[in-house]
C-alpha positions as a printed Julia matrix, in Angstrom:
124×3 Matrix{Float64}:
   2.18   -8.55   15.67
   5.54   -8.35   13.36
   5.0    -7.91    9.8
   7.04  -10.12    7.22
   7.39   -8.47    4.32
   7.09  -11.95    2.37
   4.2   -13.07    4.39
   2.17  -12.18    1.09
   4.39  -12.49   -1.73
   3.85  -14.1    -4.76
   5.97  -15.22   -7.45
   5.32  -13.39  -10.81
   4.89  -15.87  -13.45
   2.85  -16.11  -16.72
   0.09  -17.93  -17.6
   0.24  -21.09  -19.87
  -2.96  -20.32  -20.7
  -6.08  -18.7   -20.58
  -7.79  -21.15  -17.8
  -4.65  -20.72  -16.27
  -5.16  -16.98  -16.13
  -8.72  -17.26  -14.81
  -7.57  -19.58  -12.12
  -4.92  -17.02  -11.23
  -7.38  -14.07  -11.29
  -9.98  -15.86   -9.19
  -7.59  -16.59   -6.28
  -6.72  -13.03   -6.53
  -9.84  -12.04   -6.87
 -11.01  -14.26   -3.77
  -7.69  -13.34   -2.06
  -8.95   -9.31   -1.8
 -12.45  -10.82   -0.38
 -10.85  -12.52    2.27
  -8.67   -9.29    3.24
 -11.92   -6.91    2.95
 -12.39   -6.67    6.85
  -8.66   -6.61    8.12
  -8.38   -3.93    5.4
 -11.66   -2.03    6.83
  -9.82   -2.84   10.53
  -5.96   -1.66    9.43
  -7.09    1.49    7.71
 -10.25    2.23    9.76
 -12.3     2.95    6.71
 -15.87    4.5     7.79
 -17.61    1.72    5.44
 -18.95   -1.31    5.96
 -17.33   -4.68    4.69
 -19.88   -5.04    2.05
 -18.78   -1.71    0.51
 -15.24   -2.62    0.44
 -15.77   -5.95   -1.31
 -18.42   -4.15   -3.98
 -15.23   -1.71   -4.95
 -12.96   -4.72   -4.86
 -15.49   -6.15   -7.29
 -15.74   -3.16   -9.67
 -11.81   -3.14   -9.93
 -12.13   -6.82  -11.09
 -15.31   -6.16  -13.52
 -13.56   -2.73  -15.47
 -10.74   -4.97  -16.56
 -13.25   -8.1   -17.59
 -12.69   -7.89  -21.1
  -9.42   -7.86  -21.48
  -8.59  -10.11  -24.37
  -4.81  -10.45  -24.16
  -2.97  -12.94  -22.19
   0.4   -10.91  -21.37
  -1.79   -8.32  -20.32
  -3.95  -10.47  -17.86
  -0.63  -11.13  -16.79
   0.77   -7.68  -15.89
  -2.32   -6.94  -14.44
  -2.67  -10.35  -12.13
   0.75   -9.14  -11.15
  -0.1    -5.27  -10.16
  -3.13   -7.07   -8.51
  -1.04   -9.27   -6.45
   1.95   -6.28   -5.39
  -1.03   -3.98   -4.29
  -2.39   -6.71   -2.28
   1.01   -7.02   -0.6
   1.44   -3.5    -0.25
  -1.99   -3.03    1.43
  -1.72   -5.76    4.05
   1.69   -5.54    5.09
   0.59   -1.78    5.77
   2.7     0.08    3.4
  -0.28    2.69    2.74
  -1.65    5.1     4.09
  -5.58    5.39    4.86
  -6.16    8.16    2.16
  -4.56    5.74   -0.39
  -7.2     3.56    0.15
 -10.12    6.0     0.73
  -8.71    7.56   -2.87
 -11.1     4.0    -4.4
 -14.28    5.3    -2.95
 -14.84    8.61   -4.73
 -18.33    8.97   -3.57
 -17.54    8.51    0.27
 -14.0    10.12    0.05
 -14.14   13.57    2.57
 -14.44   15.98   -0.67
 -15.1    13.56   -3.23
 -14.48   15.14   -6.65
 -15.14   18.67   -5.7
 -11.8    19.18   -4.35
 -11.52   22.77   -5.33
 -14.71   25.38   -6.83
 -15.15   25.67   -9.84
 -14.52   29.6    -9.81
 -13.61   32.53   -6.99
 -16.67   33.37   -6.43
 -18.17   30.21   -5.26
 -14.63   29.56   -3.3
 -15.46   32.48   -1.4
 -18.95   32.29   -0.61
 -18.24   28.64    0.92
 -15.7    29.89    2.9
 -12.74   27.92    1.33
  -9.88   29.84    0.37
């Protein structure tokens, strides 16, 4: 299947007002839903569905309270370009698995925390 590079682009626009952002933030929001198993099937993520969606959902809720309209904006328009960018398949499967801390292959314990424990764990 070709890829068009518009096949998911959206015009960047402002909001006239605030319902106007919320209905432009719940089609984005629903938008991600929707894409939660091609993304699991593109990237071959080792979670299910339901995990997927519960991080798309925990993007959404840390930037609830935003109480500025040009900032709803800029973010309804990162929202929308990373959308883009993830189905056209312009990342790469550790870009994605970078969202899931917990599940990630190291998680945050990337490196030990001193020599010692490096070396008794075999890492260099």
């Amino acid at each position: 299947m070709a890829i068009s590079p518009t096949q998911y682009a959206i015009k960047t626009r402002q909001s006239a007002n605030w319902n106007d952002a919320k209905r432009r933030v719940l089609a984005s929001y629903r938008q991600w839903l929707r894409g939660a198993g091609e993304i699991q099937t593109m990237y071959s993520v080792p979670l299910p569905v339901s995990a997927i969606r519960t991080r798309i959902r925990q993007e959404f809720e840390r930037h609830r309270y935003v109480n500025k309209l040009p900032v709803v904006d800029v973010l309804i328009t990162k929202g929308n370009a990373d959308y883009q960018e993830t189905m056209n398949y312009w990342r790469q499967t550790t870009h994605i698995m970078s969202y899931f801390k917990e599940e990630n292959f190291r998680g945050d314990k990337r490196l030990p925390t001193n020599f010692m424990t490096g070396f008794l764990e075999g890492r260099n």
